[in-house]
C-alpha positions in Angstrom: -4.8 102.8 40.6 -5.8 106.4 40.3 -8.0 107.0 36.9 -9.7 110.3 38.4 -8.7 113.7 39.4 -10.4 116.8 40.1 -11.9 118.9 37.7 -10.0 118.3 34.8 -8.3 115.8 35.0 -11.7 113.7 35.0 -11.3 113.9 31.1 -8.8 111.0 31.8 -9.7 107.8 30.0 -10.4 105.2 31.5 -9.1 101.4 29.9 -10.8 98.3 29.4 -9.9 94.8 29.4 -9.8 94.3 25.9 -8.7 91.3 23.8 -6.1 92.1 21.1 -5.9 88.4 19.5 -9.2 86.2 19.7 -9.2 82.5 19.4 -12.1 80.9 18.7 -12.9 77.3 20.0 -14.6 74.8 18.2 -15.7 71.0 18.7 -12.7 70.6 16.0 -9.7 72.5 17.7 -8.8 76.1 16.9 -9.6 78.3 13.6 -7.1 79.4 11.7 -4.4 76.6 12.3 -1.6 76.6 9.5 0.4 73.7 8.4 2.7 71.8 6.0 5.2 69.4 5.3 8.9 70.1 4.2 8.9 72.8 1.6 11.0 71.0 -1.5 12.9 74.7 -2.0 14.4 75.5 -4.9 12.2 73.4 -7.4 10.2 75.3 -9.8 6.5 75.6 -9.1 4.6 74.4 -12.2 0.8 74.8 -10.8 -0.8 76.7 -8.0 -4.3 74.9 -6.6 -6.6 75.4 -4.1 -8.6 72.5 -2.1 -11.3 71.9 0.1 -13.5 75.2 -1.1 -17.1 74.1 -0.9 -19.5 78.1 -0.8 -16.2 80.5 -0.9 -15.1 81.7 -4.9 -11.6 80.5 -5.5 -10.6 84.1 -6.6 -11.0 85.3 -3.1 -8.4 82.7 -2.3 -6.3 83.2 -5.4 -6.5 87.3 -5.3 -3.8 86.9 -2.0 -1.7 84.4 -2.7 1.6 85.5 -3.9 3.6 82.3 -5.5 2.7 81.9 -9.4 3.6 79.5 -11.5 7.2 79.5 -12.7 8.8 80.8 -9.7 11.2 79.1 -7.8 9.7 77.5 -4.4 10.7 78.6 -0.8 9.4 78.5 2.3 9.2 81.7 3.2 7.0 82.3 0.0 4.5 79.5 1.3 4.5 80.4 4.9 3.5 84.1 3.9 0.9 82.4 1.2 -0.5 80.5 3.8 -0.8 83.4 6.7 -2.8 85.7 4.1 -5.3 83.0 3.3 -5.5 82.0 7.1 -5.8 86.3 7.3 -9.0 86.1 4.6 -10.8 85.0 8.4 -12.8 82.1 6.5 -11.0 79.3 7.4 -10.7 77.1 9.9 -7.6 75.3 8.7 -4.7 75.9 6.0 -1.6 73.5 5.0 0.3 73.0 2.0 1.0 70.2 -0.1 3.9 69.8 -3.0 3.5 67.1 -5.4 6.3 65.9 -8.1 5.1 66.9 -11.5 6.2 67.1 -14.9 9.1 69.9 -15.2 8.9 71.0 -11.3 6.6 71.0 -8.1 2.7 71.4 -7.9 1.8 73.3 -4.9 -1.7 73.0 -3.4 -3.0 75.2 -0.4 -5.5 72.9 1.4 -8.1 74.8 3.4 -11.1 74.2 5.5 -14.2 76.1 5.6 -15.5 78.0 8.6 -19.0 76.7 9.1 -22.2 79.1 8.4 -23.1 81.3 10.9 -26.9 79.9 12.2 -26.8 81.6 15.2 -25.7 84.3 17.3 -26.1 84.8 21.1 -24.9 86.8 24.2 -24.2 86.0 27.5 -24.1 87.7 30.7 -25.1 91.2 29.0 -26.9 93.9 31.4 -26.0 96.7 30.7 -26.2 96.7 27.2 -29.3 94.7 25.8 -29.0 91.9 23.3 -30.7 93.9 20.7 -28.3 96.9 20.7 -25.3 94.1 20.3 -27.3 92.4 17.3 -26.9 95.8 16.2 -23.4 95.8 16.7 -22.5 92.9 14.5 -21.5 93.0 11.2 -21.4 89.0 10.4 -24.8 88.1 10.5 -26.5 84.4 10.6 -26.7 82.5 6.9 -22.8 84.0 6.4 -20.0 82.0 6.3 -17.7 82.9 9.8 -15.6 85.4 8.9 -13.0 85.7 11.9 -11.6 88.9 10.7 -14.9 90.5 10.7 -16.1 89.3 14.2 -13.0 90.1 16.2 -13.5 93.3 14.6 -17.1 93.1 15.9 -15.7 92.4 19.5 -13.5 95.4 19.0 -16.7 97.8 18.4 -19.0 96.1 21.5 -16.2 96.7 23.8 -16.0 100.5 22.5 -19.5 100.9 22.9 -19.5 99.3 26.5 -16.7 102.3 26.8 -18.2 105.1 25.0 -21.2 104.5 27.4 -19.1 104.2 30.6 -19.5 100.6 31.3 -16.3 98.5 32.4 -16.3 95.2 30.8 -14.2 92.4 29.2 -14.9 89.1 26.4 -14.8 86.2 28.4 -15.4 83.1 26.1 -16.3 83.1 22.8 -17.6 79.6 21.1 -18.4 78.1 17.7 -19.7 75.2 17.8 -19.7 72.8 14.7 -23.6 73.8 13.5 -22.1 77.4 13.1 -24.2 78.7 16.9 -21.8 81.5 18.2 -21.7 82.8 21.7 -20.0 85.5 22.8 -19.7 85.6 26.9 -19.5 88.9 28.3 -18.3 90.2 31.9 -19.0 93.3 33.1 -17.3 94.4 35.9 -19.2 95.4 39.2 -18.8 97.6 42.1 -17.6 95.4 44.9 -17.4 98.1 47.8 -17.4 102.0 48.2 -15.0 103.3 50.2 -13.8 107.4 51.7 -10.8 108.3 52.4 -9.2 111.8 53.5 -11.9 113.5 55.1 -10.8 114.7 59.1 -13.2 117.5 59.6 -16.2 116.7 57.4 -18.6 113.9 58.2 -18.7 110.6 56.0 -22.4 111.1 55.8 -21.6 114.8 54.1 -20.0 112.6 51.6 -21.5 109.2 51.0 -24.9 111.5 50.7 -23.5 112.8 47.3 -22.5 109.3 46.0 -25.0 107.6 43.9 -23.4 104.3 43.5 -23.6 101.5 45.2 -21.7 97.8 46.0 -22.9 95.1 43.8 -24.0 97.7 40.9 -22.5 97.7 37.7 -19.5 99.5 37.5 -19.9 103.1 35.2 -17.3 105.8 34.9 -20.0 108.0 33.7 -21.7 108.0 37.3 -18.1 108.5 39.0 -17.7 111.6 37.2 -21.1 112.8 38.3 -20.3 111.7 41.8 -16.4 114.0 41.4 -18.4 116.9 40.4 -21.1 116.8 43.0 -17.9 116.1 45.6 -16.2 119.1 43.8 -19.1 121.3 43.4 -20.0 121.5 47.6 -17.1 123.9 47.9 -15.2 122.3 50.8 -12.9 120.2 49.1 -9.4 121.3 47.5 -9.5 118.2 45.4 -11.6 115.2 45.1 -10.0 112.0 43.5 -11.5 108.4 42.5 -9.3 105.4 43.1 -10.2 102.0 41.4 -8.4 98.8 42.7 -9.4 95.5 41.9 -10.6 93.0 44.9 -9.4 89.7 45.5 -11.7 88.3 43.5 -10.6 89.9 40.4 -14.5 90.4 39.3 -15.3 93.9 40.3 -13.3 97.0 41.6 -13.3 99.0 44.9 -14.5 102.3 44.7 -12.5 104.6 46.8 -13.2 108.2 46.3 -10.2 110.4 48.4 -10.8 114.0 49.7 -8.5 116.5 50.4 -10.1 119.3 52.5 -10.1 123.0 51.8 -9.7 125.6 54.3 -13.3 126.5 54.5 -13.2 129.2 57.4 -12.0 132.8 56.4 -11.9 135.8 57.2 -11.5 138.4 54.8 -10.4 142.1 54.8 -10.7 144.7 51.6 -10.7 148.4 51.6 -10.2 151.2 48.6 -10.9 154.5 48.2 -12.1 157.0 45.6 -12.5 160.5 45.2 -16.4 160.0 44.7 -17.2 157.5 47.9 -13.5 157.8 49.9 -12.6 155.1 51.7 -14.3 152.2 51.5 -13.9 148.2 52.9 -15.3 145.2 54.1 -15.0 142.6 56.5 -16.3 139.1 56.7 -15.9 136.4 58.9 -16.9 132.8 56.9 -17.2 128.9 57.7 -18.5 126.8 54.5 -18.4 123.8 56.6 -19.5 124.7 60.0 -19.0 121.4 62.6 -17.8 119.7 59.6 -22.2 119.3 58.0 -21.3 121.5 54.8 -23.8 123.9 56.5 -22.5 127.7 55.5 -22.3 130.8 58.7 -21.3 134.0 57.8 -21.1 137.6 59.2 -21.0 140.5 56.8 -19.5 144.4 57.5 -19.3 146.7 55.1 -18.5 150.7 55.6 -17.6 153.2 53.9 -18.8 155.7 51.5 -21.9 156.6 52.9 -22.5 152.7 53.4 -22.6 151.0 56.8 -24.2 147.4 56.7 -24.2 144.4 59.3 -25.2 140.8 57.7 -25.6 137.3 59.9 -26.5 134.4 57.7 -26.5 130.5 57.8 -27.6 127.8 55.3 -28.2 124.3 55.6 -28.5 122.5 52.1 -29.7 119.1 53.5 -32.0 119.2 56.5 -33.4 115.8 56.1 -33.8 113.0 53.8 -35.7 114.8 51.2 -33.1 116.9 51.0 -35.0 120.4 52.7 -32.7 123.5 52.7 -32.8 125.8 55.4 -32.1 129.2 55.1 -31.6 132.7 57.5 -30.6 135.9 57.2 -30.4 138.9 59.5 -29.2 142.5 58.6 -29.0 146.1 59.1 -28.2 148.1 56.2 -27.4 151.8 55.6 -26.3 152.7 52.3 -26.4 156.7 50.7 -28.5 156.9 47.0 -28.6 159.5 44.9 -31.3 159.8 42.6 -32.8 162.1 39.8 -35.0 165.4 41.0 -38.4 164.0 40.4 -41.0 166.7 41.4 -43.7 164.7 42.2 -41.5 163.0 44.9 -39.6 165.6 46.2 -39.9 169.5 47.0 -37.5 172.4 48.0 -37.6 173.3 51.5 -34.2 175.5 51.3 -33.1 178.1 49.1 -31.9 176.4 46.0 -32.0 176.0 42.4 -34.2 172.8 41.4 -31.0 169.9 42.1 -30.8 167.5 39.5 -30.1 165.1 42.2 -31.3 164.3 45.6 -29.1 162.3 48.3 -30.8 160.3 50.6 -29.6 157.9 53.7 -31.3 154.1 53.0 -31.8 152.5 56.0 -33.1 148.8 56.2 -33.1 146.4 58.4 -34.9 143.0 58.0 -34.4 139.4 57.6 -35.7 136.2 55.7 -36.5 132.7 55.7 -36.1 130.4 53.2 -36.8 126.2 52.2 -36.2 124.9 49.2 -36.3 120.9 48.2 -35.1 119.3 44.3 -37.4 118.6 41.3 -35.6 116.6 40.5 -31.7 115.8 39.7 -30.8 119.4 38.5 -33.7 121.4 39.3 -34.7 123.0 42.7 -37.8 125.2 43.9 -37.5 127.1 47.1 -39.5 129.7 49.0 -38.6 132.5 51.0 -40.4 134.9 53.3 -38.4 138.4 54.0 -39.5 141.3 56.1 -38.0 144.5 55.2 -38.7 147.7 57.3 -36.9 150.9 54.9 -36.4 154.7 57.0 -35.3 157.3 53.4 -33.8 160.0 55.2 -32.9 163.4 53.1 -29.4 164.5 53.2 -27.7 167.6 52.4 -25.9 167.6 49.1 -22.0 168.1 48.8 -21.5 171.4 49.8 -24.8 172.3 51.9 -25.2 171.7 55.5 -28.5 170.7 55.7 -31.3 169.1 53.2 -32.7 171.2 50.9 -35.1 168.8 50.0 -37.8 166.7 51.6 -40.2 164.1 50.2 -43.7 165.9 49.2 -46.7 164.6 51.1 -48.3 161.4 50.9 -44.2 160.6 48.8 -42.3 159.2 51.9 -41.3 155.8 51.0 -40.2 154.8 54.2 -42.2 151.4 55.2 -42.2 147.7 55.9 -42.2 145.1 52.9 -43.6 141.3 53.9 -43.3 139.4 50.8 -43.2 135.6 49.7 -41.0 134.7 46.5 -41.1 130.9 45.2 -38.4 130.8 42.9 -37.1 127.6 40.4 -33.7 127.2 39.6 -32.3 124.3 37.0 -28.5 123.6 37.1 -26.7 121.8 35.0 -23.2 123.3 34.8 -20.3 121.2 35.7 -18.4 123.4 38.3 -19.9 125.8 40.3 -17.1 127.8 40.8 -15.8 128.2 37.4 -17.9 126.8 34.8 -17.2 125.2 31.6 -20.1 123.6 30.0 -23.8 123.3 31.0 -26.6 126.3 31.8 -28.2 127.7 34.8 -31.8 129.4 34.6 -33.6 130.8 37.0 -37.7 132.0 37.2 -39.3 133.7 40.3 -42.3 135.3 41.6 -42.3 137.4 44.5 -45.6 139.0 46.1 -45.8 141.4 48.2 -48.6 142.8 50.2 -52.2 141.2 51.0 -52.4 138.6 53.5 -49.2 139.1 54.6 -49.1 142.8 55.6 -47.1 145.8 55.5 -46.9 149.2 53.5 -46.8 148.1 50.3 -48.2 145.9 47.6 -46.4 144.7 44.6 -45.5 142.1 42.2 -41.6 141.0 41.1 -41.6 138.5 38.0 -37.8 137.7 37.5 -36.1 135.3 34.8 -32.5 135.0 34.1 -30.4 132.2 31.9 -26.4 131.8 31.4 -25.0 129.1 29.5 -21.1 128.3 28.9 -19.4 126.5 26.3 -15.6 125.6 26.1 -14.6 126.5 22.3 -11.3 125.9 22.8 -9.1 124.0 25.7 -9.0 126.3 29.2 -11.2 128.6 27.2 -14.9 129.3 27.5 -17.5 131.3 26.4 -20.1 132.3 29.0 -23.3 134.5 28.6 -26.2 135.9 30.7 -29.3 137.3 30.3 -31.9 138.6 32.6 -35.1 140.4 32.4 -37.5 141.8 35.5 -40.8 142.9 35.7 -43.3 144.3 38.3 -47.2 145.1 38.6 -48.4 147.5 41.3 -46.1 150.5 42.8 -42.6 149.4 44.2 -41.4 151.7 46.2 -37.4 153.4 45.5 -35.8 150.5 48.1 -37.7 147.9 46.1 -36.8 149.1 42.4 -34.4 147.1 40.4 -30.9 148.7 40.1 -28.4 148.0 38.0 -24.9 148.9 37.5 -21.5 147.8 38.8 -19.6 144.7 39.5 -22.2 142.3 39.7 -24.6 143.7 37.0 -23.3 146.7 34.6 -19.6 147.5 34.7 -18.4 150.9 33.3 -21.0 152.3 35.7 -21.5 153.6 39.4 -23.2 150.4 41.7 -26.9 151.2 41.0 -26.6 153.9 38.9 -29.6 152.8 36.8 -33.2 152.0 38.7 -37.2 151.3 37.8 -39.7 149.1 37.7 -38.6 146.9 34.8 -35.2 145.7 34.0 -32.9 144.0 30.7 -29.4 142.6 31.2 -26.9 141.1 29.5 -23.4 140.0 29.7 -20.9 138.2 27.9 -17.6 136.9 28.9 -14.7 135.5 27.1 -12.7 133.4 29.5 -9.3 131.7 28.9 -6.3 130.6 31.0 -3.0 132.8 31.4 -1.6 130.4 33.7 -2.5 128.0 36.5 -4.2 129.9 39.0 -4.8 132.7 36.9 -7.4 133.6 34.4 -8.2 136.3 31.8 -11.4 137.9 30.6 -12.8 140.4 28.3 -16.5 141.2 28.3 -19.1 143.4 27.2 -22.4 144.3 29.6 -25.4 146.0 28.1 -28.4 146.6 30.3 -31.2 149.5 30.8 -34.3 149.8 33.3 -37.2 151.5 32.8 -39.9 153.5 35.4 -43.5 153.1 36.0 -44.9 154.0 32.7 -42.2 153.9 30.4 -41.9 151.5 27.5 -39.0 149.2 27.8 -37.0 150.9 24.8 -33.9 148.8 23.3 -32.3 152.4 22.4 -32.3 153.5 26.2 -29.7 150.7 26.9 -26.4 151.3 28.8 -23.3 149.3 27.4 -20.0 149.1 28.9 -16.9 146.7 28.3 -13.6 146.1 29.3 -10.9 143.2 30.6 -9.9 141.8 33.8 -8.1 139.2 35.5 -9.6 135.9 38.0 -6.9 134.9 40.6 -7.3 131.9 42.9 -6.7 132.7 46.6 -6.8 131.0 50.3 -10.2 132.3 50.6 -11.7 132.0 46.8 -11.4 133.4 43.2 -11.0 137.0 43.3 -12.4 138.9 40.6 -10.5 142.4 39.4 -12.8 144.1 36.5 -11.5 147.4 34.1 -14.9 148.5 32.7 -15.3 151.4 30.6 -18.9 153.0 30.4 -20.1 156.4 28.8 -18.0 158.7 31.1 -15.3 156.6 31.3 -13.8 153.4 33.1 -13.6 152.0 36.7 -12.3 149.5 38.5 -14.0 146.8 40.4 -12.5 144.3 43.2 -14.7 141.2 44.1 -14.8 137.5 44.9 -16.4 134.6 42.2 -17.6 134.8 38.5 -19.7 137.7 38.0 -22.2 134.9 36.9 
C-alpha cells in the first residue's frame, strides 16, 4: 500500500485502525443489551414506568422515550423506546415488561445501571503519556459510565495519536464490576526498512538520509521528513513511501522507492543583444558522480566581453559527522564599465572627461571549503579563496586605444587571500521550489593579515527569504539582504548588484560599493503542471566608501516571467522593467 508520493502528494492522509462500534466487557456480559417479551400490540397503554434507576434522574430516562400513555402499543414503538434509552450510554441493560391493568397495558422499561467510574488506566501507551490521555477523557472517575461519552473519548485519543503522526489502534477495552476501566492501546511499530529503485546511487546515499529505524514506533510525521530529505538531494525524479503490513500483523514494513533522475547534463544557451552581442554558455554537470550524490561540474561562458572557465566538485558527506568538502578552480575575464572617478583614473589621450571607463577584469583563483551541521537545519562552513585580479584599461566604443589609465598608487590589480565562516539555517521543504519554511544566512569574511596578499578588508553579509503558500500551488516568497565592509575593498571585491540573480530591470552589476540593501518579492502560482508563473518586484541600492546608506538612492524594478521544468532543471525566463526600460533574462532555478 502506497500512502506517500513526492512532493505533494505527501499531504495524503494517512488512516488508522479505528473502531466505529465499541463493546465494552464486563464481569456481567455486554453493556447496552436490549430485551423483552412479546409486545401485546394493539392494547392501549395506560402507564409508562421506569425500573431499576438507583443515582440517574428519571427525567433523563423519560425525556427520550416516545410511547405516552393512551396510545395504542406496538412493537416497533418499544423497540425504538428501548434503543434511545440503551443510546442515553448509561446502561448496562434495557427490557421491557407489559402488565394487564385496568382499561389496557402497563408498560415498564427495566434498566440496569452502568457502575461508577472509580478508575481509569491505560495500557501499552508510549508514545503518548498517560497524562496527556487523562487529558483526553471526558468521563472522569466518581461518574456514572456513560458509553456514549467514552467511545467518543476513544474517538478523540485515536485523532490525537493521528494528528501527531503516530499509527495506532484500541485493542481491549474493560469494565470491570467495581467501575476500574482500561483501555489497551497498540501502537504500531516499524518492523523493517527497506530501498527499492535505486540502480546507480548507493544504498548508503540513501539509508544515510533515513532517520527511522526497525523496532521504533511507527510516525508518518518522520516519513515525511525522511521524503523531503530523499527529495531535497536533487537526484531523484520521485521518491515514494510504501507501507505493508508483516506477517505478524503488528507493525508495517517501511519501503521507501526511488526513481532516479538524470543527473548528468550538459547544457548549451546563447543570445545576443545589441549592447554585449552574442553571448552563451556551456556546462557539462553530474549531480551524482559514481553514484555518492557528490556534485562535478565544468563551467564556459563567452561572450560579450566575458570569457570564463569554472572546475568545481562538492562532496556533502565526507564522513560520519557529516564534513562537506568543497573545490573550485577558475579563470575569469569579464569587461566592466564603471563611472569616471578622478581620483582613480586619468586621461592619457585626447578626450573629453568620459563618464565611463571600460576595463578588462581578469581573475583567476580558487577556493576551499568544509562545512559540518549545528544541528538538524542549521550548518556552519568555512572557506579559504585566493583571488589574483589583472584591471586592464580598454578603449571605449569607438576609440582604438585607452584613453585612460588608473592614476598612481590607483591600480587595483592584486591577490585577495581571505577566510569567510559563514551560518546557514534551512528549514524550507523543497529546495528546488519552495513552499513553506525560511532560509537565512550570516557570514564573515576577512581578508588580509595573517593570511597575505594585497589587500585588507572586512565583508559582513546577512540575508533571509521566507515562503508561505496562501493559496493551493500558490506561494509567496520574499528576500532580503544587506552587506557591509570595513577597510578598502578594492573595484573586483565591491558588491554589485543588478540583473537576473539580484536586481532585474537592470544591466548585471550595474550598481557597485562598499555597502549593499536588497530585496525581492515573488508571487508564484501554477499555470499548469510543469509550468509556473511569477510576478515580482526587486528594489535594491549600494553605496561607496563614505556614503550614507540612503533609502531614497534605491533602484526598483518589476516585471513577470514564467518557470519551466526541463531534462536538465527549472529554467527561469524573467521580463523586468527598470528606469530605462525592460529586459529579458534566461536562467536556471528560483532566483532565490
Amino acid at each position: 500500500m502506497n500512502w506517500f508520493s513526492r512532493p505533494r502528494a505527501t499531504r495524503r492522509k494517512v488512516a488508522f485502525t479505528a473502531l466505529t462500534a465499541l463493546a465494552v466487557v464486563m464481569g456481567l456480559g455486554l453493556l447496552s443489551a436490549c430485551a423483552f417479551a412479546q409486545v401485546p400490540t394493539g392494547e392501549k397503554v395506560v402507564a409508562v414506568e421506569i425500573d431499576g434507576l438507583k443515582t440517574i434522574p428519571q427525567e433523563t430516562v423519560m425525556e427520550v422515550v416516545k410511547v405516552k400513555v393512551g396510545d395504542t402499543l406496538t412493537e416497533d414503538a418499544v423497540r425504538a423506546d428501548m434503543q434511545a434509552i440503551s443510546d442515553l450510554g448509561l446502561f448496562f441493560n434495557v427490557s421491557a415488561r407489559f402488565h394487564p391493568d385496568l382499561g389496557g397495558i402497563r408498560l415498564v422499561y427495566e434498566v440496569v445501571e452502568n457502575p461508577k467510574v472509580k478508575s481509569i488506566a491505560f495500557k501499552g501507551n508510549e508514545a503518548v503519556s498517560t497524562d496527556k490521555l487523562d487529558l483526553l477523557m471526558s468521563i472522569k472517575p466518581g461518574e456514572i459510565l456513560n458509553v456514549k461519552k467514552l467511545n467518543g473519548d476513544l474517538e478523540r485519543i485515536l485523532k490525537y495519536y493521528y494528528n501527531e503522526g503516530y499509527s495506532a489502534r484500541i485493542s481491549d477495552v474493560n469494565v470491570s464490576e467495581q467501575g476500574d476501566v482500561t483501555i489497551v492501546l497498540e501502537e504500531l511499530r516499524i518492523s523493517d526498512v527497506r530501498v527499492e529503485g535505486n540502480t546507480k546511487t548507493k544504498e548508503y546515499v540513501i539509508r544515510r538520509q533515513i532517520t527511522v529505524k526497525p523496532g521504533e514506533l511507527l510516525n508518518v510525521n518522520k516519513l515525511r521528513d525522511d521524503q523531503r530529505r530523499l527529495v531535497n538531494l536533487g537526484i531523484f525524479e520521485s521518491v515514494d513511501i510504501k507501507l505493508d503490513p508483516d506477517e505478524a500483523k503488528t507493525g508495517y514494513i517501511v519501503t521507501y522507492v526511488v526513481k532516479e533522475a538524470k543527473t548528468g547534463s550538459a547544457a548549451f544557451g546563447a543570445g545576443w543583444s545589441s549592447a554585449e552581442g552574442f553571448i552563451g554558455y556551456i556546462e557539462v554537470a553530474e549531480d551524482n558522480f559514481l553514484g555518492r550524490q557528490q556534485r562535478v561540474n565544468i563551467n564556459w561562458q563567452f561572450g560579450g566581453g566575458q570569457n570564463s572557465y569554472e572546475l568545481g566538485f562538492y562532496d556533502p558527506w565526507l564522513d560520519n559527522q557529516r564534513t562537506s568538502l568543497g573545490l573550485s578552480l577558475y579563470s575569469r575575464t569579464s569587461r566592466v564599465d564603471r563611472n569616471w572617478d578622478s581620483e582613480s583614473y586619468q586621461l592619457i589621450g585626447e578626450s573629453d572627461t568620459p563618464d565611463k571607463v571600460r576595463y578588462s577584469e581578469q581573475r583567476k583563483g580558487g577556493s576551499v571549503s568544509v562545512g559540518r551541521p549545528l544541528n538538524a537545519n542549521t550548518r556552519a562552513s568555512l572557506s579559504l579563496r585566493i583571488d589574483a585580479a589583472k584591471l586592464v584599461p580598454l578603449p571605449a566604443e569607438g576609440e582604438e586605444q585607452p584613453v585612460w589609465a588608473w592614476a598612481p598608487g590607483k591600480d587595483p590589480s592584486g591577490e585577495t587571500r581571505s577566510l569567510t565562516l559563514s551560518v546557514v539555517n534551512d528549514t524550507r521543504d523543497y529546495y528546488m521550489n519552495p513552499t513553506s519554511g525560511s532560509l537565512k544566512q550570516v557570514s564573515v569574511e576577512m581578508a588580509g593579515g595573517i593570511l597575505g596578499g594585497d589587500y585588507t578588508f572586512g565583508k559582513y553579509q546577512a540575508a533571509g527569504s521566507v515562503y508561505r503558500e496562501v493559496f493551493r500551488n500558490q506561494v509567496l516568497a520574499l528576500h532580503v539582504a544587506t552587506g557591509l565592509s570595513t577597510g578598502t575593498l578594492p573595484p573586483q571585491e565591491q558588491y554589485r548588484i543588478g540583473g537576473a540573480e539580484s536586481l532585474r530591470g537592470y544591466d548585471y552589476g550595474e550598481f557597485y560599493g562598499d555597502k549593499m540593501v536588497l530585496a525581492n518579492a515573488e508571487y508564484r502560482f501554477q499555470i499548469i503542471k510543469g509550468l509556473q508563473g511569477v510576478v515580482f518586484v526587486d528594489t535594491g541600492g549600494t553605496w561607496l566608501k563614505g556614503e550614507s546608506m540612503d533609502l531614497a538612492d534605491l533602484s526598483t524594478g518589476a516585471g513577470a516571467g514564467v518557470r519551466i521544468d526541463t531534462p536538465i532543471g527549472m529554467l527561469r525566463i524573467d521580463y523586468g522593467v527598470g528606469k530605462r526600460g525592460g529586459q529579458v533574462y534566461f536562467s536556471f532555478g528560483q532566483m532565490f
